[in-house]
mmCIF file of the N, C-alpha and C atoms, coordinates in Angstrom:
data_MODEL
# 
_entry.id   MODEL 
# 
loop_
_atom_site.group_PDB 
_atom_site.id 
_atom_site.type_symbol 
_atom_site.label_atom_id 
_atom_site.label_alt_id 
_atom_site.label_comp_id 
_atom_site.label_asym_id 
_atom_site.label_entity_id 
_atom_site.label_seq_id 
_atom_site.pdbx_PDB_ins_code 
_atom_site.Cartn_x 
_atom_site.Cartn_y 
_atom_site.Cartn_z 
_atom_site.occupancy 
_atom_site.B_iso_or_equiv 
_atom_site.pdbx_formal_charge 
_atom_site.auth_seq_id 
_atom_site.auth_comp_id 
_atom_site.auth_asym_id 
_atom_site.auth_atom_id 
_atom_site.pdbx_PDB_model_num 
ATOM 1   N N  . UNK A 1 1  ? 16.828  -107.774 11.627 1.00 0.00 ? 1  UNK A N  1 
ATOM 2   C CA . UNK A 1 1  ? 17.406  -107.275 10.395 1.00 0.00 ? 1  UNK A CA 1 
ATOM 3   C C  . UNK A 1 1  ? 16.498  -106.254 9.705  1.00 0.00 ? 1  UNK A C  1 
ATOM 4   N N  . UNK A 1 2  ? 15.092  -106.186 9.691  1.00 0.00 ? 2  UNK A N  1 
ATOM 5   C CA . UNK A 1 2  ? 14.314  -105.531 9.167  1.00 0.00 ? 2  UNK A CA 1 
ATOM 6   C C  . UNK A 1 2  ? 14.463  -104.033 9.632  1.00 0.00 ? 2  UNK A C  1 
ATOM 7   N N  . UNK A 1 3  ? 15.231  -103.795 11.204 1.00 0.00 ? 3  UNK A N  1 
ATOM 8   C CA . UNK A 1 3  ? 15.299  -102.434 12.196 1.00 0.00 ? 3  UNK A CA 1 
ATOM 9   C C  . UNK A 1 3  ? 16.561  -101.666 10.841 1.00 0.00 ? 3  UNK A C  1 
ATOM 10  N N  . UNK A 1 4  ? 17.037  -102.947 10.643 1.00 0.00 ? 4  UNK A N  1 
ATOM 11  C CA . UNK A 1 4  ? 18.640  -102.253 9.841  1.00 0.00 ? 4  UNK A CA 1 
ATOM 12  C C  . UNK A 1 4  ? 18.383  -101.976 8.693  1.00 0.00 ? 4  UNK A C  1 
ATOM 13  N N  . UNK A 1 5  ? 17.070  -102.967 8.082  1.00 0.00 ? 5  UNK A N  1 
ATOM 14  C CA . UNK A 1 5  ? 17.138  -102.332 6.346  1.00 0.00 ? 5  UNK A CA 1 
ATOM 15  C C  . UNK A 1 5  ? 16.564  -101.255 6.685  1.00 0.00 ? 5  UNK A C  1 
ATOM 16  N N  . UNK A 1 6  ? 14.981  -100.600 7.580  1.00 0.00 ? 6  UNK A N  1 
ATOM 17  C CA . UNK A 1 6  ? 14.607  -99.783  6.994  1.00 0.00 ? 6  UNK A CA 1 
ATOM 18  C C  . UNK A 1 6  ? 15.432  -98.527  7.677  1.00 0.00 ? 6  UNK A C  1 
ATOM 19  N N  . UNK A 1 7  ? 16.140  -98.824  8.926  1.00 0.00 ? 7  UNK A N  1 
ATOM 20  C CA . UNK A 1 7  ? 17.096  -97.361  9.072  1.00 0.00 ? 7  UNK A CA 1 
ATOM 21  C C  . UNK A 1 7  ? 18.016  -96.662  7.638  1.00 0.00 ? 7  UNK A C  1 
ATOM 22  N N  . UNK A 1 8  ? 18.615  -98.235  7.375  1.00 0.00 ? 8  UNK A N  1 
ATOM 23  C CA . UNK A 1 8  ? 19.367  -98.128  6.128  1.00 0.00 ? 8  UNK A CA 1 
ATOM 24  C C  . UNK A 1 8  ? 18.925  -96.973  5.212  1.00 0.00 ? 8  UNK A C  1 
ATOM 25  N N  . UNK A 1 9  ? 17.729  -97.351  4.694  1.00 0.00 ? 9  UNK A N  1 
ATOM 26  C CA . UNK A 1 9  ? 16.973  -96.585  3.643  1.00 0.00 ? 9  UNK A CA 1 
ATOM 27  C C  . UNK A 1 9  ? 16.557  -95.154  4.214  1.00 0.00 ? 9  UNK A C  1 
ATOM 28  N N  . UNK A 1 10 ? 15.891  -95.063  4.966  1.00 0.00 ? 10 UNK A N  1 
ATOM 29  C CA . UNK A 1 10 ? 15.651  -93.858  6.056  1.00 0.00 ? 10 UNK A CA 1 
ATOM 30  C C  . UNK A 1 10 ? 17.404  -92.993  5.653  1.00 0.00 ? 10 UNK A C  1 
ATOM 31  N N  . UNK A 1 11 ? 18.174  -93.288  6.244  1.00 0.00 ? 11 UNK A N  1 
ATOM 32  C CA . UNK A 1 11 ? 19.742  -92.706  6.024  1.00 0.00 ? 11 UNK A CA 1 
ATOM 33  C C  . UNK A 1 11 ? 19.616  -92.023  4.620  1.00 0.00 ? 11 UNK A C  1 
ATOM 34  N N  . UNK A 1 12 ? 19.685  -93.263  3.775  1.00 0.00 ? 12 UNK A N  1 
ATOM 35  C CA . UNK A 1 12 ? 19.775  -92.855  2.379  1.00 0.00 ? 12 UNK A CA 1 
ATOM 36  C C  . UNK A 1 12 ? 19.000  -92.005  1.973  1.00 0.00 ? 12 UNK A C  1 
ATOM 37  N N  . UNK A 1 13 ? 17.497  -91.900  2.077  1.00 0.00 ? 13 UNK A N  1 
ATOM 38  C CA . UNK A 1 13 ? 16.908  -90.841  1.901  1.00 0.00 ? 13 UNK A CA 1 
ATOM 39  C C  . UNK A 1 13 ? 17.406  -89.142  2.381  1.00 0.00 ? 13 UNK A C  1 
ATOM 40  N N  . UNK A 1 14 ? 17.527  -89.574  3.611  1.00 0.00 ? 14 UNK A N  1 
ATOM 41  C CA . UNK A 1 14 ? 18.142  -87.813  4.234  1.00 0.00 ? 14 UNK A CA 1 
ATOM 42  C C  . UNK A 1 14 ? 19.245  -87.018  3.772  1.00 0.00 ? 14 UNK A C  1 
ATOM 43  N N  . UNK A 1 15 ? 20.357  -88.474  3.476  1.00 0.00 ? 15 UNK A N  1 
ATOM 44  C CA . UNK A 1 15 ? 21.286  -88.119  2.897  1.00 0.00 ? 15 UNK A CA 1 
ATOM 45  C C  . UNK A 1 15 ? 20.763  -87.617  1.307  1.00 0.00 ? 15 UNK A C  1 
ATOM 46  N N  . UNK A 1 16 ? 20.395  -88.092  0.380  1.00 0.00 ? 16 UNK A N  1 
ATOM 47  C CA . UNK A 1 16 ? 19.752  -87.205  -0.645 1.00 0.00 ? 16 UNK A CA 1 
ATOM 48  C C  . UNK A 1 16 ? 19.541  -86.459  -0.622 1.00 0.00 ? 16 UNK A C  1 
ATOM 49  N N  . UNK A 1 17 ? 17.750  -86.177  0.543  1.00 0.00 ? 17 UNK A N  1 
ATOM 50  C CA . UNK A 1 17 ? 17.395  -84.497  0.481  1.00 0.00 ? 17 UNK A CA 1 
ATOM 51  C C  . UNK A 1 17 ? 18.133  -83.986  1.148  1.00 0.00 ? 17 UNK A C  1 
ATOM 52  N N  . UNK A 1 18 ? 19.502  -84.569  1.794  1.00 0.00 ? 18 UNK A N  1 
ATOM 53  C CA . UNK A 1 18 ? 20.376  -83.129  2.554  1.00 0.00 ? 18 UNK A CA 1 
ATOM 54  C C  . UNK A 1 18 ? 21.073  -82.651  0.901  1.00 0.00 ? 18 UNK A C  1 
ATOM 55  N N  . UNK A 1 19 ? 21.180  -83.587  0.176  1.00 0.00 ? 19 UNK A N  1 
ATOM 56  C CA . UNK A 1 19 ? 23.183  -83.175  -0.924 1.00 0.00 ? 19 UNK A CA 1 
ATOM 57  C C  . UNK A 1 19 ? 21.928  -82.588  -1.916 1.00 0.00 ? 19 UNK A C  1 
ATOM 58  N N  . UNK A 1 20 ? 20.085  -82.409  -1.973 1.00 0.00 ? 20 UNK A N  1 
ATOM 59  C CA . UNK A 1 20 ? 19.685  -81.904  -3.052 1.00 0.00 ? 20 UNK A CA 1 
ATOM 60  C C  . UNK A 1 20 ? 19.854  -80.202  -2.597 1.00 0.00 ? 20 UNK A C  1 
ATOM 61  N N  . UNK A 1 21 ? 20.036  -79.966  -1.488 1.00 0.00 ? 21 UNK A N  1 
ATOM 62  C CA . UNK A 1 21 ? 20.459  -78.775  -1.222 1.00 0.00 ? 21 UNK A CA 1 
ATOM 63  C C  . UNK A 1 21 ? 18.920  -77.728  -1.189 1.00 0.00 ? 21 UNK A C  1 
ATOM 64  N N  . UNK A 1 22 ? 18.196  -78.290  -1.629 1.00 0.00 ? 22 UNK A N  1 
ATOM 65  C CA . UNK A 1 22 ? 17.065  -77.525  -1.285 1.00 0.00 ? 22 UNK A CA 1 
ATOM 66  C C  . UNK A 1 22 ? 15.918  -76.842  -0.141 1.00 0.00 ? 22 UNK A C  1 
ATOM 67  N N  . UNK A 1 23 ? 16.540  -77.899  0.901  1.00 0.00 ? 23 UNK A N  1 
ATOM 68  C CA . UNK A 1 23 ? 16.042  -77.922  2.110  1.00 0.00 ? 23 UNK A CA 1 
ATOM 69  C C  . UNK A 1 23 ? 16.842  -77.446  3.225  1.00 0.00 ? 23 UNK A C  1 
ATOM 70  N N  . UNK A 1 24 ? 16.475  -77.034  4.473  1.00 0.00 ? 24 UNK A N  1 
ATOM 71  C CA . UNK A 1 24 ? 17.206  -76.526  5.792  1.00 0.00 ? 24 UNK A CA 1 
ATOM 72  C C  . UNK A 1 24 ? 17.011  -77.915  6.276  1.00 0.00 ? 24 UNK A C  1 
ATOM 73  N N  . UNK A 1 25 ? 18.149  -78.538  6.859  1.00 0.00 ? 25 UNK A N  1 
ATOM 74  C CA . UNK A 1 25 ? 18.129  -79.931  7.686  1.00 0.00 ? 25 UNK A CA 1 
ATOM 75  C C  . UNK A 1 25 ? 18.091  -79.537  8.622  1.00 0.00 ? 25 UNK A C  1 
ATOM 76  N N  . UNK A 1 26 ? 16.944  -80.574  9.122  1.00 0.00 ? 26 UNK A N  1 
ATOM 77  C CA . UNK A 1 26 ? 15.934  -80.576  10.196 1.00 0.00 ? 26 UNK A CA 1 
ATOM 78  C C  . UNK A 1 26 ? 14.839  -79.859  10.451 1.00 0.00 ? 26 UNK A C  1 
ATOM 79  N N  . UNK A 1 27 ? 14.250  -79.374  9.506  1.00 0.00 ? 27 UNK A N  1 
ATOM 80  C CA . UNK A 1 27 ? 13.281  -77.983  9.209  1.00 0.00 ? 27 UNK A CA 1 
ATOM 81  C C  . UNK A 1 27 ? 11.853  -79.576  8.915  1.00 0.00 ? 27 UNK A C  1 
ATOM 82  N N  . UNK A 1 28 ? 11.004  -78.692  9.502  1.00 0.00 ? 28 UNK A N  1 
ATOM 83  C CA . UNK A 1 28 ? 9.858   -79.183  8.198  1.00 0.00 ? 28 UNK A CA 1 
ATOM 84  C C  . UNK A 1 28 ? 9.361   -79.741  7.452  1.00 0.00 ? 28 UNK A C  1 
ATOM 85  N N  . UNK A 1 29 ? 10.030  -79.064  6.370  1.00 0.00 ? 29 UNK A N  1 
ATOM 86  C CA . UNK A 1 29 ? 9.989   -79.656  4.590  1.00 0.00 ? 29 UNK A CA 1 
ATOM 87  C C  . UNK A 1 29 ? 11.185  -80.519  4.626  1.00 0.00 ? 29 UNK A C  1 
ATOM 88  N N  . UNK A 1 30 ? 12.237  -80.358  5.571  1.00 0.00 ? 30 UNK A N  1 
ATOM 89  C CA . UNK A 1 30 ? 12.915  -81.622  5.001  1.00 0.00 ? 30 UNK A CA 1 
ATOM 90  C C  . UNK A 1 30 ? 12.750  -82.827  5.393  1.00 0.00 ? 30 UNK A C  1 
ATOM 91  N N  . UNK A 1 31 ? 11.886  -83.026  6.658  1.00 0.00 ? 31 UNK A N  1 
ATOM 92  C CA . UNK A 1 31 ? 11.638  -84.221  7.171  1.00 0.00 ? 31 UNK A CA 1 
ATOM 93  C C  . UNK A 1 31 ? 10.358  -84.680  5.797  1.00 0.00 ? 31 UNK A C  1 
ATOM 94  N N  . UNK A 1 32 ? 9.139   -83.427  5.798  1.00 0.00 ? 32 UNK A N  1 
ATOM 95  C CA . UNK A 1 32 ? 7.651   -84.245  5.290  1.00 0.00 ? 32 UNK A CA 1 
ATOM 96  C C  . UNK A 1 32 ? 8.709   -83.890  3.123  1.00 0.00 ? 32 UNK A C  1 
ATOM 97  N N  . UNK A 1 33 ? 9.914   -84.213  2.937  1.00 0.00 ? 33 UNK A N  1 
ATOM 98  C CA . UNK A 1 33 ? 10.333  -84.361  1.830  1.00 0.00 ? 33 UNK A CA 1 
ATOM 99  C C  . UNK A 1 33 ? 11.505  -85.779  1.996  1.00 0.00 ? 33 UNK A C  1 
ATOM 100 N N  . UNK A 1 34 ? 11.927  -85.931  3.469  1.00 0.00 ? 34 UNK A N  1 
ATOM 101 C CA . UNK A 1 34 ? 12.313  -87.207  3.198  1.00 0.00 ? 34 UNK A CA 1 
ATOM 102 C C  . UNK A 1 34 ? 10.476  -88.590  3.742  1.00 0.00 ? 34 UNK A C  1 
ATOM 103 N N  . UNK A 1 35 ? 10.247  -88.458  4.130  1.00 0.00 ? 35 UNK A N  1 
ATOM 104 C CA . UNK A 1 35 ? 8.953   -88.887  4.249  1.00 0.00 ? 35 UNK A CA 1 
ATOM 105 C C  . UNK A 1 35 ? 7.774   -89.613  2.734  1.00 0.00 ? 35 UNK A C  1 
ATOM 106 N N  . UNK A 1 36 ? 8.134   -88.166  2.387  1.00 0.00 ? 36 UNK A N  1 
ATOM 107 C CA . UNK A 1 36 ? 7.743   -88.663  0.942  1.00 0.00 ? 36 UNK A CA 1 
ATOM 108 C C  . UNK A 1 36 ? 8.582   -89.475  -0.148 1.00 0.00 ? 36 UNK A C  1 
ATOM 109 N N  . UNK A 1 37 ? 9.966   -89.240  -0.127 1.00 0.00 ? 37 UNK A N  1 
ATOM 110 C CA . UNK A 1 37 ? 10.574  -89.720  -1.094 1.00 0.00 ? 37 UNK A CA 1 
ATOM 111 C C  . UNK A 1 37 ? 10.501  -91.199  -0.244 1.00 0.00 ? 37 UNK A C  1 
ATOM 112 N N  . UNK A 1 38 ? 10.967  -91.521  0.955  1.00 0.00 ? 38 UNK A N  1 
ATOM 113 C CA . UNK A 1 38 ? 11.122  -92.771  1.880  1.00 0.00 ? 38 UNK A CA 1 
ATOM 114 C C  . UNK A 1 38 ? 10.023  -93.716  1.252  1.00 0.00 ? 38 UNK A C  1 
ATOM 115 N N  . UNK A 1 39 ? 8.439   -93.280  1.368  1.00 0.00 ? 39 UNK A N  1 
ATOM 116 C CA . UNK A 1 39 ? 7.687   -93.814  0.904  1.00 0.00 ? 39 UNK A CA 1 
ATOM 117 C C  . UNK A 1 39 ? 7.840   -94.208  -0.187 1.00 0.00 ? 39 UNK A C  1 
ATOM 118 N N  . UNK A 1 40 ? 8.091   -93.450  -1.236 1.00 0.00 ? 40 UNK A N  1 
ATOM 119 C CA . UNK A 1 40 ? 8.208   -93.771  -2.867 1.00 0.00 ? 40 UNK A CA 1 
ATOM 120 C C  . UNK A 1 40 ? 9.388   -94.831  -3.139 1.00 0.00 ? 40 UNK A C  1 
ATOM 121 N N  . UNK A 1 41 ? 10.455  -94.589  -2.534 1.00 0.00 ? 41 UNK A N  1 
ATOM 122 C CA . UNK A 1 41 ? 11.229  -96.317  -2.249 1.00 0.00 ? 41 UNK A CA 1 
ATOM 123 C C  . UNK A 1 41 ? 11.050  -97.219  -1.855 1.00 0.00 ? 41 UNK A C  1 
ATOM 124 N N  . UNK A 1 42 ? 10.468  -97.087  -0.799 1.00 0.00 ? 42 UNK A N  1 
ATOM 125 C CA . UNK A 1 42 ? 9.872   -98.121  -0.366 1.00 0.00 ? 42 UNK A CA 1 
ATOM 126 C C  . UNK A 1 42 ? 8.736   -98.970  -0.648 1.00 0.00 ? 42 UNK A C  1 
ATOM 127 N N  . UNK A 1 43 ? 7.965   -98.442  -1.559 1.00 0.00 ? 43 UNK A N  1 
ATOM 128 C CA . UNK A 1 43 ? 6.515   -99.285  -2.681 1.00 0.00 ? 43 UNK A CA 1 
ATOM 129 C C  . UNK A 1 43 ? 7.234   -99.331  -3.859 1.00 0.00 ? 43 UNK A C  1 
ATOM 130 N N  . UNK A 1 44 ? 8.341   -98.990  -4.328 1.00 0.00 ? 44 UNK A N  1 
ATOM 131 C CA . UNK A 1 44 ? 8.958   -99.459  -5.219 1.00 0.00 ? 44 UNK A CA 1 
ATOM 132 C C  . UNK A 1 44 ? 9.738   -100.413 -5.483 1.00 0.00 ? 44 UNK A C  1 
ATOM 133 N N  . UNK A 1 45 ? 10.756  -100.975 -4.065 1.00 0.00 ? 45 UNK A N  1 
ATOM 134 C CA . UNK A 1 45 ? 11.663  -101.346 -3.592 1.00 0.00 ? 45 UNK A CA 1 
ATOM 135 C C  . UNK A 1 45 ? 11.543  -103.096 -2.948 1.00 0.00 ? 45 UNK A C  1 
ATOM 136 N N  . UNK A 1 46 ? 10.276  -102.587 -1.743 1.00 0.00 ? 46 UNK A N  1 
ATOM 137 C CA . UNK A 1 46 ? 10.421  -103.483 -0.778 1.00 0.00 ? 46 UNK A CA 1 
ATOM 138 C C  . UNK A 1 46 ? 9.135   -103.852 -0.849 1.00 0.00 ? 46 UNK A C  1 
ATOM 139 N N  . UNK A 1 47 ? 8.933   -105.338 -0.430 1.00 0.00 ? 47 UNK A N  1 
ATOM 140 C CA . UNK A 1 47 ? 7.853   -106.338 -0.437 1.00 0.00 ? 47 UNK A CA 1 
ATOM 141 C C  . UNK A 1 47 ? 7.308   -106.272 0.973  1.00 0.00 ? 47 UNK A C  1 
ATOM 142 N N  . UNK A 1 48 ? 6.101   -105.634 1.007  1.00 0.00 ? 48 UNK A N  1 
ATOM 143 C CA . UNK A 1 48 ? 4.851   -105.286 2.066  1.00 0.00 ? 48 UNK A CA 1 
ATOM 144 C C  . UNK A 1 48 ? 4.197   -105.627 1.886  1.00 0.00 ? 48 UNK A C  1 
ATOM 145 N N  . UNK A 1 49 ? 3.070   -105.927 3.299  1.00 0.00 ? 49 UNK A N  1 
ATOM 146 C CA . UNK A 1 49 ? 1.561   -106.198 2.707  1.00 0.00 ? 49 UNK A CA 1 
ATOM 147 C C  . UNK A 1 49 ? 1.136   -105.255 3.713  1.00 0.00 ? 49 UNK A C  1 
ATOM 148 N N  . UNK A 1 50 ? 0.153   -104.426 3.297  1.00 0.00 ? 50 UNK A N  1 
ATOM 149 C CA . UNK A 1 50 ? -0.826  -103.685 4.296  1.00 0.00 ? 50 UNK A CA 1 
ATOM 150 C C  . UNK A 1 50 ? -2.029  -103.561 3.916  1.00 0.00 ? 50 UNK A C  1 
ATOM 151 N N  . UNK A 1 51 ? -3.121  -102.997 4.603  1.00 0.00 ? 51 UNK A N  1 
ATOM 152 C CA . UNK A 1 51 ? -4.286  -102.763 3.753  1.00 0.00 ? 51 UNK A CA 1 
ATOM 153 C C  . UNK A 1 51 ? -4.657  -101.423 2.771  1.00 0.00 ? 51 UNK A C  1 
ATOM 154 N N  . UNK A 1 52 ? -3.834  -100.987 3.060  1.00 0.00 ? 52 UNK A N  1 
ATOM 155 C CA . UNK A 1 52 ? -2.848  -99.410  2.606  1.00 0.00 ? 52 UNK A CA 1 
ATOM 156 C C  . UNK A 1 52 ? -2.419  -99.768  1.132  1.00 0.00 ? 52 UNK A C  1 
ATOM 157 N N  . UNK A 1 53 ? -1.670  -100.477 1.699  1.00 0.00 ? 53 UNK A N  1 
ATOM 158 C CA . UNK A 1 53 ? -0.919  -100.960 -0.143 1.00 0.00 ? 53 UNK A CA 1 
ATOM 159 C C  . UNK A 1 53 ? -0.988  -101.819 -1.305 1.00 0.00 ? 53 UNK A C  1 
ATOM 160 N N  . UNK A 1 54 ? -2.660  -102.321 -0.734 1.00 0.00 ? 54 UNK A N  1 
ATOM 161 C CA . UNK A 1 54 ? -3.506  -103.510 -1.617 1.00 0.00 ? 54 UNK A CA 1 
ATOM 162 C C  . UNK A 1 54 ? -4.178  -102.768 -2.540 1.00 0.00 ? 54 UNK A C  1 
ATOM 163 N N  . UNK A 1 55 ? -3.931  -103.418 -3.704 1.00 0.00 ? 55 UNK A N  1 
ATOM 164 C CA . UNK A 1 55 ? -4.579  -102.535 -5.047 1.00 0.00 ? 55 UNK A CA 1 
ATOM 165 C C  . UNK A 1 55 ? -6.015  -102.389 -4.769 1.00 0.00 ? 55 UNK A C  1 
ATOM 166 N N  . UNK A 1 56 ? -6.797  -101.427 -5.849 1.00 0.00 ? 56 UNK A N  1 
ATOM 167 C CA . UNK A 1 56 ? -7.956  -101.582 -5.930 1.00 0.00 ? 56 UNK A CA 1 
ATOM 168 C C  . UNK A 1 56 ? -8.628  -102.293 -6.038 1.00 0.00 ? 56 UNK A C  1 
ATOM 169 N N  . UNK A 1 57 ? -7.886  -103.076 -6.837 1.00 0.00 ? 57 UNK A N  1 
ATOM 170 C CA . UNK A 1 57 ? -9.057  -104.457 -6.666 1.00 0.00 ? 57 UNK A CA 1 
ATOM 171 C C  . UNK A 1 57 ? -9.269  -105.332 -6.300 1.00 0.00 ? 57 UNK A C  1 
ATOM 172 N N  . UNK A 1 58 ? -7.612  -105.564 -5.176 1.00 0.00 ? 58 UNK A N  1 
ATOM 173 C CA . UNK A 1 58 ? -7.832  -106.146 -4.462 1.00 0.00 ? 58 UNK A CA 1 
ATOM 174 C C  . UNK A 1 58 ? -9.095  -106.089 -2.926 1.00 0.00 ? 58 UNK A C  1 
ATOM 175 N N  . UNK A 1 59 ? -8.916  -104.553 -3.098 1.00 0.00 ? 59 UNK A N  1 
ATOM 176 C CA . UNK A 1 59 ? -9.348  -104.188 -1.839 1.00 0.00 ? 59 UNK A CA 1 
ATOM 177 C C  . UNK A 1 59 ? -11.384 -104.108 -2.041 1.00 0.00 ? 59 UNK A C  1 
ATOM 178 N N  . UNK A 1 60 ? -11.894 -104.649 -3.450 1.00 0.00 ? 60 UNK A N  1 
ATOM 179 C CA . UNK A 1 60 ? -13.317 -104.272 -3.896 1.00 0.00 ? 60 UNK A CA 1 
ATOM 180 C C  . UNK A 1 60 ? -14.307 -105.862 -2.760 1.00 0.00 ? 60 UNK A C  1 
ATOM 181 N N  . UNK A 1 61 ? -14.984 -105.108 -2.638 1.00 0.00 ? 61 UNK A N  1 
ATOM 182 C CA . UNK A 1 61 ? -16.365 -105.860 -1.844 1.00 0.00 ? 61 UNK A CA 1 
ATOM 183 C C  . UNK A 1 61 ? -17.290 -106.548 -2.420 1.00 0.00 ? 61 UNK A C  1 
ATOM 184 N N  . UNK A 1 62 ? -17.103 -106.606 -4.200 1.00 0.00 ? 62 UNK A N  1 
ATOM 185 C CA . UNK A 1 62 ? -17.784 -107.231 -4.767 1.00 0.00 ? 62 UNK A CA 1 
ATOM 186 C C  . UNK A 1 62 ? -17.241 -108.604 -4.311 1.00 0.00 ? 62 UNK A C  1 
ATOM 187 N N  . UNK A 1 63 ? -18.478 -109.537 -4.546 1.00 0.00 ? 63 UNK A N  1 
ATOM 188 C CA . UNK A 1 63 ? -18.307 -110.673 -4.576 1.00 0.00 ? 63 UNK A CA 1 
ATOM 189 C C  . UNK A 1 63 ? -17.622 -111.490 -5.806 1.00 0.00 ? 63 UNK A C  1 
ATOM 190 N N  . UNK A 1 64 ? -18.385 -110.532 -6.931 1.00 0.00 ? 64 UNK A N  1 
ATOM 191 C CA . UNK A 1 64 ? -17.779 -111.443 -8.110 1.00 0.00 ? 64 UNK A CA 1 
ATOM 192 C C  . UNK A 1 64 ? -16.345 -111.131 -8.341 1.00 0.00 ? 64 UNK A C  1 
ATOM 193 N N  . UNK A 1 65 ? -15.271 -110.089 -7.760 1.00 0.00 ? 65 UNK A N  1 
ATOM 194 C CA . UNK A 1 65 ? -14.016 -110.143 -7.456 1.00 0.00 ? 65 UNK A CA 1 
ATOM 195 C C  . UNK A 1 65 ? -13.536 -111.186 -7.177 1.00 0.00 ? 65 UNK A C  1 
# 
């Protein structure tokens, strides 16, 4: 199920930057502009863990953390 949500979202994104009309589909900028927006839904959206997406402070070496 996880193959289907994130195609899902992937879709939805392209479909956006295709109807914002700003981009040539399949160019470039429209992939590294769905890329970016994909990301920004997705840390907004959906529950991850990576070492990527662990706050700062989670991620500090202090001990007294």
């Amino acid at each position: 199920m996880d193959k289907v949500g994130w195609n899902t979202i992937w879709n939805a994104v392209k479909r956006e930057t295709t109807a914002s009309g700003k981009f040539k589909v399949g160019s470039e900028e429209f992939y590294q502009e769905c890329g970016r927006r994909f990301t920004e839904v997705v840390t907004k959206t959906q529950v991850y863990d990576s070492v990527n997406s662990r706050s700062g402070f989670m991620r500090s070496k202090s001990d007294s953390v």
